[in-house]
N, C-alpha and C positions, 0 to 999 in steps of 0.2 A: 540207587546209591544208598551206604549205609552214612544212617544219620545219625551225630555223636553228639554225647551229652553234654559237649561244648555247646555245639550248634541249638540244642533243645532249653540250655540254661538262658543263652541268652534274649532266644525268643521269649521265654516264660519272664524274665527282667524287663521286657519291652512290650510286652503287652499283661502282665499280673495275671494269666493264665493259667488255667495248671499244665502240669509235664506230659501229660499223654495228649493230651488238646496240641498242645504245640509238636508233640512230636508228627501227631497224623496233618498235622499242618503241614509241616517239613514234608515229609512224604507223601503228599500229594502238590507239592511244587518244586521237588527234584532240590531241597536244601538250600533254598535262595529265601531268606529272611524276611527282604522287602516284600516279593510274591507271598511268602506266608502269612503275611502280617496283616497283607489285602486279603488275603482265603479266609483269615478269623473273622477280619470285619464283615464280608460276606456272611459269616454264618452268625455272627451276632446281629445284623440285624434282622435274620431271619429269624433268629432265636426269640428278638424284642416284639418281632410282629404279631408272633404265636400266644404269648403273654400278655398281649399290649389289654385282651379285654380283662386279666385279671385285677377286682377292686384291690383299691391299694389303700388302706386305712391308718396305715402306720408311716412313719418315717422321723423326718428331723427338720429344723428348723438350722442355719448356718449364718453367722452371720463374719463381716470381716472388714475393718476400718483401715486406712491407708493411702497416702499417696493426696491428699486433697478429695477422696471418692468414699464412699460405703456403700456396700450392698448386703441384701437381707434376701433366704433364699427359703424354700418350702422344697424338697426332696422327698417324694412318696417312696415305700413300698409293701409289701404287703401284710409282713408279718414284724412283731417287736423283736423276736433274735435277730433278725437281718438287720434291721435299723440298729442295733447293739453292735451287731460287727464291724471288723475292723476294716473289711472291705469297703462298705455301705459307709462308715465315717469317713475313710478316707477319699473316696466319690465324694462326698458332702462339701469335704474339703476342697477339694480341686474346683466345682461346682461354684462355688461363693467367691472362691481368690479369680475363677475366669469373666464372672458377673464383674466383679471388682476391676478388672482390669480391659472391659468391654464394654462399649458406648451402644449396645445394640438396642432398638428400638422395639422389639416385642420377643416374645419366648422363642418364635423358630429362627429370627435373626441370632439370637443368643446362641441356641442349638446348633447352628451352620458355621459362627465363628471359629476359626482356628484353633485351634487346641492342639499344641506339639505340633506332629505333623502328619494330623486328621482334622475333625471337629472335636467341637464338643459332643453331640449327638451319638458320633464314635466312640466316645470314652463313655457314654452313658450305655449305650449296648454292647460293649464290652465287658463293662457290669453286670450288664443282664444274665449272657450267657454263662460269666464264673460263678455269680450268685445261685442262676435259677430260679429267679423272682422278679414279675413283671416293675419295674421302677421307672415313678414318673419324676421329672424336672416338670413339677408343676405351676411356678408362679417366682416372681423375683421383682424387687424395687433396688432401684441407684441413686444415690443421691454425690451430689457435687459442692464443693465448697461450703463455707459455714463450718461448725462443726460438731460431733453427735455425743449422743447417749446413744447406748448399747445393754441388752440384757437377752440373754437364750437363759431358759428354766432348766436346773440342774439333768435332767430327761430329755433335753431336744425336743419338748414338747408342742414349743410355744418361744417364739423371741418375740421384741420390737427395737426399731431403729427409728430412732426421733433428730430428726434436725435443727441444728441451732441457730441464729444467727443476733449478731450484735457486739459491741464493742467487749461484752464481758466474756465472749467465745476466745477459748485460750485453755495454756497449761497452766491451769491455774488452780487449786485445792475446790474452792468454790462452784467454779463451773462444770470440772470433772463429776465433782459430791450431787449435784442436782441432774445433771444430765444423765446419770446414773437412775437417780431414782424418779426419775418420771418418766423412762423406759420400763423400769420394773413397772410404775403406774401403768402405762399404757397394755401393757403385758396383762397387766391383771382386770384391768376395768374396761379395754375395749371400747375406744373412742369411737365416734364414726368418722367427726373429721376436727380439726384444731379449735375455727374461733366460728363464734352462732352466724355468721351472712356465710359459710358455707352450707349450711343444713340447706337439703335439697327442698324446694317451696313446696313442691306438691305433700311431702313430709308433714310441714308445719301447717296447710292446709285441713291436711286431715284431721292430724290432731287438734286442732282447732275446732275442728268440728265437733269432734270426740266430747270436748272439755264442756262446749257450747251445750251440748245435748244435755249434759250434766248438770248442769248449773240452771237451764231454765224455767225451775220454780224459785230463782231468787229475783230480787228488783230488777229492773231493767234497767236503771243506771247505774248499777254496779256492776253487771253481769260481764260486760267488757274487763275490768281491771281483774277481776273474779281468773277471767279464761284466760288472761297471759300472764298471771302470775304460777297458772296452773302450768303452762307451756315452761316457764324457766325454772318449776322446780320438776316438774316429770318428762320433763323433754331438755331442753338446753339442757341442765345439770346432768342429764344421762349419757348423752349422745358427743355433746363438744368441753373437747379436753380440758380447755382452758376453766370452764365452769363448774368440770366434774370436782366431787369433793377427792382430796387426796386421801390416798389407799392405806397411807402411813396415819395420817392427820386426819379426820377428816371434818376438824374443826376449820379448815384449810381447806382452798379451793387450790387449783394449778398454778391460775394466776397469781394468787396471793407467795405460793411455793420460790415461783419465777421470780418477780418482784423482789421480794429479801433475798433472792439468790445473787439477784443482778449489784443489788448494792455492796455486799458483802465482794464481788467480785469487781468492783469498782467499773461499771459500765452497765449500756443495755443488755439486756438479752428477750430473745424472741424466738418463737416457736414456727418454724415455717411448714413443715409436714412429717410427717410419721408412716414409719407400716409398721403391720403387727401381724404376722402367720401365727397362725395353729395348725398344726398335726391332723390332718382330715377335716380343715373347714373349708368356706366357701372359697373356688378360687377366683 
């Protein structure tokens, strides 16, 4: 049957395809849309699998507040024009608002959740095949209640999503103005976790040992206060947010930042957890 450029526009509207893709779709399912629609997905994921081993060092970072939820997303692909386009942003896009609006519990739960009426997984190898660049949904955090800081780097390079909790959490000039900027903090100085009784033991262990080894041509009754004073300014002050010197300030710790934020804001506030993506780091 001849396939008309009615029929070929709307498939291209329904799946972001281009117009010969969709037409040899059409024409190899006798012009039934829904059958085309499954024939694309078939060949995009055929297309994702062929790519999947290509390094992906590039991409964006997405982030997206709303509803009482936030979520923070890491999107690989392989080269910086694709992650510039307008394809790969708007993936980015879609990617962050379905994290945002999905309670799923690890990446392939995420991947398999609904999305229109596919997955998400679908709309991500769908990408693949219009782009022609292997692209991962690498990594994602959600957070629930409280409320956040937000910051992505003018590049998509690098974001963080910081959570707040306390009476001073609100529309409020105060809480917004801090919450603001100790995502940029986090963005820039790379916490490893909020407040020092998370740092993992076998961590402070070590370095402990580290400090110890250092120090033992000094007294031995001092050598103790010696090695954890050496812990809270080369480890705490590095690793946990709360202790770090602030990126703006750094006459100014976090907490101290917090602290005058919360009174200015007439109530507590408190820091319950964070993520922070970069562009090709660990996931």
């Amino acid at each position: 049957m001849a396939i008309t450029a009615a029929q070929v526009k709307a498939l291209r509207e329904a799946t972001g395809l281009g117009m010969m893709e969709c037409k040899k779709a059409l024409e190899a399912t006798g012009g039934d849309q829904g059958k085309a629609i499954e024939h694309l997905r078939k060949l995009g994921a055929k297309a994702a699998e062929k790519k999947a081993g290509r390094a992906t060092s590039q991409g964006g970072v997405g982030i997206e507040v709303g509803g009482g939820a936030a979520g923070i997303v890491d999107l690989a692909c392989e080269t910086d024009f694709v992650s510039r386009g307008e394809t790969f942003q708007a993936l980015l896009g879609d990617v962050v608002r379905h994290v945002l609006a999905n309670d799923a519990p690890d990446l392939d739960g995420m991947l398999d959740a609904p999305f229109g009426d596919a997955t998400l997984r679908a709309r991500v190898q769908s990408a693949i095949q219009e782009i022609g660049e292997n692209i991962q949904f690498r990594r994602f955090a959600r957070f629930t209640g409280g409320g956040y800081g937000s910051y992505v780097h003018h590049d998509g390079s690098v974001g963080a999503l910081v959570r707040f909790e306390g009476e001073g959490v609100g529309n409020n000039p105060a809480f917004i103005d801090v919450a603001r900027r100790i995502a940029m903090h986090v963005a820039s100085a790379n916490p490893l976790v909020v407040r020092r009784d998370e740092v993992p033991a076998d961590l402070i262990d070590r370095e402990r040992g580290i400090f110890a080894e250092q120090v033992k041509d000094k007294p031995e009754n001092i050598r103790a206060n010696i090695v954890e004073g050496m812990l809270a300014k080369r480890l705490f002050a590095e690793c946990v947010l709360l202790e770090q010197p602030f990126v703006m300030d750094d006459k100014l710790t976090i907490k101290k930042v917090l602290d005058a934020a919360a009174k200015e804001a007439g109530g507590g506030l408190s820091i319950t957890s964070f993520a922070r993506f970069a562009v090709g780091g660990d996931a």
